[in-house]
DRENZA-266793 format. One line per 8 residues: number of its first residue (from 1); for each residue x, y, z of C-alpha. Coordinates in steps of 0.05 Angstrom, whole numbers, plus 5000, padded with zeros to 4 digits. Example, Ala and Ser with C-alpha at 12.3 -4.5 7.8 and 13.67 -1.06 7.14 Angstrom:
<bados>
1> 5246/4910/5156; 5273/4979/5143
</bados>
This chain:
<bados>
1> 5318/7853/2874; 5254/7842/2910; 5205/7884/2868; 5193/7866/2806; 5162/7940/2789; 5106/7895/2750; 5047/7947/2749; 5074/8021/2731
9> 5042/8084/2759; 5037/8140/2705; 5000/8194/2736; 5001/8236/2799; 4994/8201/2861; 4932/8205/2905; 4968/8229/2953; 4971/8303/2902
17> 4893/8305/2908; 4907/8307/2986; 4949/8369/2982; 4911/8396/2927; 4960/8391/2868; 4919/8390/2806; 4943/8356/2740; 4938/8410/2684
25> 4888/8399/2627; 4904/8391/2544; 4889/8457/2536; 4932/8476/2591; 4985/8448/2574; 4978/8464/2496; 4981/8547/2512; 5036/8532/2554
33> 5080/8497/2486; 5051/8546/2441; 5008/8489/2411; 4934/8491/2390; 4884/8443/2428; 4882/8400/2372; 4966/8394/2356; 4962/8382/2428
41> 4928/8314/2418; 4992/8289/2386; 5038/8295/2443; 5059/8234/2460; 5013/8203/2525; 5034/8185/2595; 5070/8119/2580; 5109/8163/2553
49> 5110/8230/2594; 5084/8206/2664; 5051/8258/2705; 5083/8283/2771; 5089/8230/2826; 5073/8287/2882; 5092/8238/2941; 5107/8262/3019
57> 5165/8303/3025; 5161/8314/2953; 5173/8388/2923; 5104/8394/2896; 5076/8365/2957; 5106/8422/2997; 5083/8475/2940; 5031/8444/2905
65> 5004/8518/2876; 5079/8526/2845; 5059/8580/2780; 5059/8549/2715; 5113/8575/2657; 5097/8585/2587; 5127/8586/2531; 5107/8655/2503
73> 5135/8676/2577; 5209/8634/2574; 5212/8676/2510; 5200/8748/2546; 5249/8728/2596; 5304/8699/2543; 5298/8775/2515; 5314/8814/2570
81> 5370/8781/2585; 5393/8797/2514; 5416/8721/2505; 5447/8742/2436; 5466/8807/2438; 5543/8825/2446; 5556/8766/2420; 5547/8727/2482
89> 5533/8653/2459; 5575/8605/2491; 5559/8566/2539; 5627/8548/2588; 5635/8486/2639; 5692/8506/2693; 5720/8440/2730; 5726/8433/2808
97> 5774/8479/2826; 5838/8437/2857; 5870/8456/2923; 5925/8495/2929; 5980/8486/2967; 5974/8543/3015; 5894/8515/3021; 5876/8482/3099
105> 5915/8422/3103; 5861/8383/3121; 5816/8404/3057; 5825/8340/3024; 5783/8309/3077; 5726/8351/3054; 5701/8305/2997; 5712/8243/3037
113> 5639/8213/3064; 5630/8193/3140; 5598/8132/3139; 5575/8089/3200; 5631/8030/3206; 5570/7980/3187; 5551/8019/3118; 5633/8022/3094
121> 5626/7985/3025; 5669/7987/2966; 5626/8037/2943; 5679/8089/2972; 5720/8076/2921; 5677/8098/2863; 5705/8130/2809; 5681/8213/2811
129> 5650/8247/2749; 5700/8281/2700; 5693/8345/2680; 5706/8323/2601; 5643/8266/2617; 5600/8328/2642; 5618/8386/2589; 5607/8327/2533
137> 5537/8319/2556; 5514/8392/2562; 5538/8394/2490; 5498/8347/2476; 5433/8362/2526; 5447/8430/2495; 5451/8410/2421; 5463/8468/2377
145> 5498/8513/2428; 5570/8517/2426; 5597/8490/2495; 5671/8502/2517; 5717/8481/2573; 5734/8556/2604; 5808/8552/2599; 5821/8587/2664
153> 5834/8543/2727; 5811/8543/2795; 5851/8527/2859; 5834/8534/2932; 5879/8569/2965; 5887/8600/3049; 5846/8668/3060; 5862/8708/3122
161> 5829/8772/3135; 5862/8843/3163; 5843/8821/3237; 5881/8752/3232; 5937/8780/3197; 5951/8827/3251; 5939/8789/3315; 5986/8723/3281
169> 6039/8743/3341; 5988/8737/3397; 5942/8688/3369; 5928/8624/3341; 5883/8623/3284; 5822/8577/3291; 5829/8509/3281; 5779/8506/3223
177> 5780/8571/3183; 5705/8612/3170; 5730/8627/3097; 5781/8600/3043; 5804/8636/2979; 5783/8613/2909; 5834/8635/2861; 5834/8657/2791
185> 5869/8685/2748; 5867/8760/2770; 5846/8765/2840; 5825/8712/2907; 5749/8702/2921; 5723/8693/2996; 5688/8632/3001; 5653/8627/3068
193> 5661/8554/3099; 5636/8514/3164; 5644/8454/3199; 5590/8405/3203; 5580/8358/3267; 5539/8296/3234; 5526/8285/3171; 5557/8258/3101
201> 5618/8306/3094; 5658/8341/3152; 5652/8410/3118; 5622/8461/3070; 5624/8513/3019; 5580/8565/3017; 5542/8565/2950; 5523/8640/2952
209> 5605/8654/2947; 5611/8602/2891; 5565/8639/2853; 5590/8706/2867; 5656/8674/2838; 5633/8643/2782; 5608/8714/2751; 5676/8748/2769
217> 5695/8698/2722; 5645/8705/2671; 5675/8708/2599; 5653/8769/2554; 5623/8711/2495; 5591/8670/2555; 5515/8661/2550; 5521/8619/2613
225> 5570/8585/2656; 5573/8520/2693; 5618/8509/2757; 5628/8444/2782; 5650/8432/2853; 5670/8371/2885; 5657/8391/2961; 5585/8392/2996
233> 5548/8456/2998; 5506/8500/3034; 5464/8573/3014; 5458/8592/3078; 5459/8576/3162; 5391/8549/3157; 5399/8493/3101; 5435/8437/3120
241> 5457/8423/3046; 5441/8442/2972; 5457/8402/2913; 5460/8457/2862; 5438/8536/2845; 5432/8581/2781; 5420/8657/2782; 5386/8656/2714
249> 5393/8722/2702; 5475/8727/2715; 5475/8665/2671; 5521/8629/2719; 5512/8561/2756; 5541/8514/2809; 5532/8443/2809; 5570/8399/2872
257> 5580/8324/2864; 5584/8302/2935; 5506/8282/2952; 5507/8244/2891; 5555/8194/2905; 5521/8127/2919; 5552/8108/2972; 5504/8166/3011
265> 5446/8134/2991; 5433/8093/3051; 5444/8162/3094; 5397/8197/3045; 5339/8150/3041; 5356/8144/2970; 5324/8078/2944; 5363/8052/2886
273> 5308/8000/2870; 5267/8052/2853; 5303/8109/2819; 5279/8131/2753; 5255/8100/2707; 5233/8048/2762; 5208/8101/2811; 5135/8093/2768
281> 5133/8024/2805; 5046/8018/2838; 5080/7976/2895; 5135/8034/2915; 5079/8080/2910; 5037/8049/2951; 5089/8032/3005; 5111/8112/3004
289> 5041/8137/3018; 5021/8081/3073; 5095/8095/3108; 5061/8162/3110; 4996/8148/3125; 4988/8083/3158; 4920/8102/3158; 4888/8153/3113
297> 4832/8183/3138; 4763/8181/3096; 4764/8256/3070; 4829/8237/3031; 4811/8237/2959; 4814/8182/2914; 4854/8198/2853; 4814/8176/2792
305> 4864/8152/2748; 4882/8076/2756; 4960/8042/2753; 4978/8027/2682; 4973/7946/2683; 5025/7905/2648; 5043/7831/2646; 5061/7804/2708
313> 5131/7783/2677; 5143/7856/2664; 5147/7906/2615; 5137/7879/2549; 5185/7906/2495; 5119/7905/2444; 5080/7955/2481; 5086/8027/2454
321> 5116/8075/2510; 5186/8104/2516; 5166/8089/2600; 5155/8012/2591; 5220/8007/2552; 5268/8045/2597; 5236/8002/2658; 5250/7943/2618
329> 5316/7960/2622; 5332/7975/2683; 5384/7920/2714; 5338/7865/2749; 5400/7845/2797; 5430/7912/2842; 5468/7855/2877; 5514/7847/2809
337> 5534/7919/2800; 5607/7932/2796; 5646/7995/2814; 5634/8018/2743; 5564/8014/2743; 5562/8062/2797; 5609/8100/2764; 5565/8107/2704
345> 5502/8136/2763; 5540/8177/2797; 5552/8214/2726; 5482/8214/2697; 5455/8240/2775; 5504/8297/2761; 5489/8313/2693; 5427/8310/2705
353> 5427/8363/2767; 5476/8402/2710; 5426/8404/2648; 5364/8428/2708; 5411/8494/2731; 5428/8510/2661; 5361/8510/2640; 5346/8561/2690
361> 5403/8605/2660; 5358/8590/2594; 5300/8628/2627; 5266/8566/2644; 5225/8560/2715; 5203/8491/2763; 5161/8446/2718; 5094/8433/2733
369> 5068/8395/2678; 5100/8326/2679; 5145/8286/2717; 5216/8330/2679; 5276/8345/2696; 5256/8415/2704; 5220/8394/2757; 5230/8420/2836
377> 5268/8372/2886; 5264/8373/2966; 5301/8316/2978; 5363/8278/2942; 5308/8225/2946; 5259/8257/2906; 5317/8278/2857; 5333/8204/2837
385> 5262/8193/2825; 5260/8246/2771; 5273/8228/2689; 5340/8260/2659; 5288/8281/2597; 5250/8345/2591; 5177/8347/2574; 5132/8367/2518
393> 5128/8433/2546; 5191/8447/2574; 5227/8421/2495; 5192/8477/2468; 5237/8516/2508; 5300/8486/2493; 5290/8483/2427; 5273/8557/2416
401> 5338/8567/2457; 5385/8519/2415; 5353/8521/2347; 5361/8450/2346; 5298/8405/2324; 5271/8343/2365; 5301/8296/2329; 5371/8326/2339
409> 5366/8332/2410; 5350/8264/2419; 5397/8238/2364; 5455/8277/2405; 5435/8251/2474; 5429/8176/2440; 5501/8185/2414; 5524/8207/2491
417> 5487/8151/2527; 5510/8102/2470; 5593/8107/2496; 5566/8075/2560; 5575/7998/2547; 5552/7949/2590; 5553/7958/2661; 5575/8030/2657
425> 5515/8045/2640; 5470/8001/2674; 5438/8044/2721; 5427/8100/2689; 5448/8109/2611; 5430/8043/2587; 5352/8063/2613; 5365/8126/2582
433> 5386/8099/2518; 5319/8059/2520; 5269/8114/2523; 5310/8154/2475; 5306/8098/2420; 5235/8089/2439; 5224/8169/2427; 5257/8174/2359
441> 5222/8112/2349; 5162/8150/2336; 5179/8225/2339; 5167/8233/2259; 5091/8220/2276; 5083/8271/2327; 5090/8341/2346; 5146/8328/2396
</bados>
């Protein structure tokens, strides 16, 4: 690995000063936890909970005047949609449906990347998330909520509408169908499809129809419900892919797999020596904004704040921030990752998309306050640069929605990330694991 991510960048960018994204004060960000100014002053600093990197392309770049969420206002929303009431309180994780045997014969081909003959690595052969690996960790995210496996199951299966069924005798039906059926147990879904001519993946689903599905089958005791997908995705003719959607107020979302697999990244501009927690690397900044800008022009504003310095050796386990210890721990050799190490990202970049759409189904907006993964994405770039951790603010929320205290929450996501053993979880739990310990290191001292 070339960079040696010596000097880490804890605050916005300068490049957010450009665009006119503006950091939010102590004061700002105490109303929004429900905090006084001067409980406020406890919360842990940015070595700890970095500021937004804002950076080209990135969500806030695109939006920097994105309305702030409080607390006092997650709490108005969590009440009309009557999170308790009828006893509606669990939250369910449905698995990718399977295909049927009536579904297009060429489905299977659907989760299979294209990749250029030069780019075909053993990466292919990665092991997928399992839906046990996924429901385990909302549980845990999610500590104090009951979370269950819906029992029903999901298949794919053919859909034909009145016109095709009656013209069978004089015609041939298209070669790739417009819609498949989802099945369940009571009745088959339309799920609107399409071909795609370049890309990762040869074909779609449309999200909008996943959705629609998953509140057909929304149980009566569901407070939300999570449906994974295996297949790439798309909301509608315009986008040319989505990673993930919740309608918070139906309490449903859909999560898909398939842009998270690492052997995309190189199609993706994904840069896997700088993912979180090493995407607050000064040098990857810096080489971001002048691929940008090659040259900045003189109004551009200087951002005030200057890089966090460490040694030149890197992180030093003595310093005290949850940042400088998950850095620390991030593998120093990509070239020695095995199959199971990317096994282990591939997970954590989908339970980490999983724990974001939930949290919308929690009455939780886009975070604005630190670098969280409530945060916005534009890209699956700016998605692996984001923390799997939410933020002072953002905790408040969670915890008024689980009951649970800080302590707990962290305890439960320590215990998850712990099961990952060596390589497994290299590139993403073992980091994890680091600013967790780090957290609960020193969470008795503080207000979160």
């Amino acid at each position: 690995m070339s960079c040696k991510h010596t000097t880490p960048y804890f605050d916005s960018s300068r490049y957010a000063s450009v665009v006119g994204f503006r950091p939010r004060t102590l004061k700002q960000i105490a109303n929004a936890a429900g905090l006084s100014v001067t409980d406020a002053t406890a919360l842990p600093g940015p070595i700890t909970y970095p500021q937004p990197l804002v950076l080209p392309g990135d969500d806030l770049a695109w939006d920097p005047q994105w309305p702030s969420q409080t607390l006092a206002e997650t709490k108005k929303c969590l009440n009309l949609l009557e999170r308790k009431s009828g006893g509606r309180h669990v939250v369910y994780v449905v698995g990718p449906p399977r295909i049927g045997n009536t579904a297009p014969k060429d489905m299977k081909n659907w989760t299979s990347l294209r990749l250029p003959k030069s780019k075909r690595t053993n990466l292919l052969q990665t092991p997928a998330p399992r839906t046990e690996d996924v429901m385990d960790y909302i549980s845990a995210f999610y500590h104090g909520l009951p979370v269950k496996l819906l029992p029903q199951k999901l298949q794919f299966a053919a859909w034909e509408t009145a016109s095709n069924r009656s013209s069978k005798k004089t015609r041939k039906l298209p070669e790739f169908p417009s819609a498949i059926g989802l099945q369940t147990s009571e009745e088959v879904i339309r799920i609107r499809c399409r071909e795609v001519g370049a890309g990762p993946y040869a074909a779609q689903l449309n999200l909008s129809d996943l959705l629609d599905a998953a509140i057909a089958i929304l149980p009566q005791d569901a407070y939300a419900l999570l449906m994974l997908v295996e297949q790439d995705i798309y909301e509608d003719e315009e986008d040319d892919f989505c990673c993930g959607r919740a309608y918070g107020g139906s309490r449903i979302a859909c999560v898909s797999m398939a842009r998270y697999h690492p052997a995309a990244d190189n199609q993706q501009n994904v840069d896997l020596e700088h993912a979180w927690p090493v995407s607050h690397c000064t040098e990857y900044i810096e080489r971001i904004l002048l691929e940008a800008d090659p040259e900045p022009a003189k109004k551009k504003v200087k951002a005030t704040a200057q890089p966090n310095k460490i040694t030149k050796n890197g992180p030093s386990k003595n310093i005290l921030g949850a940042m400088y210890t998950a850095m620390d721990a991030y593998p120093k050799d990509l070239e020695s990752m095995t199959l199971e190490a990317y096994a282990g990202l591939w997970l954590g970049r989908f339970c980490r998309t999983a724990s974001h759409e939930l949290g919308h189904c929690f009455g939780m907006d886009h975070c604005i306050y630190y670098a969280c993964v409530m945060q916005g994405t534009a890209s699956v770039a700016e998605d692996m640069r984001q923390p799997p951790y939410m933020c002072p603010v953002d905790l408040t929320k969670l915890l008024y929605t689980t009951g649970a205290t800080v302590e707990e929450h962290h305890q439960a996501l320590l215990r998850y990330c712990s099961r990952f053993k060596d390589q497994h979880g290299a590139l993403f739990w073992t980091p994890f694991a680091a600013w967790l310990t780090r957290r609960l290191a020193h969470s008795r001292v503080e207000i979160l």
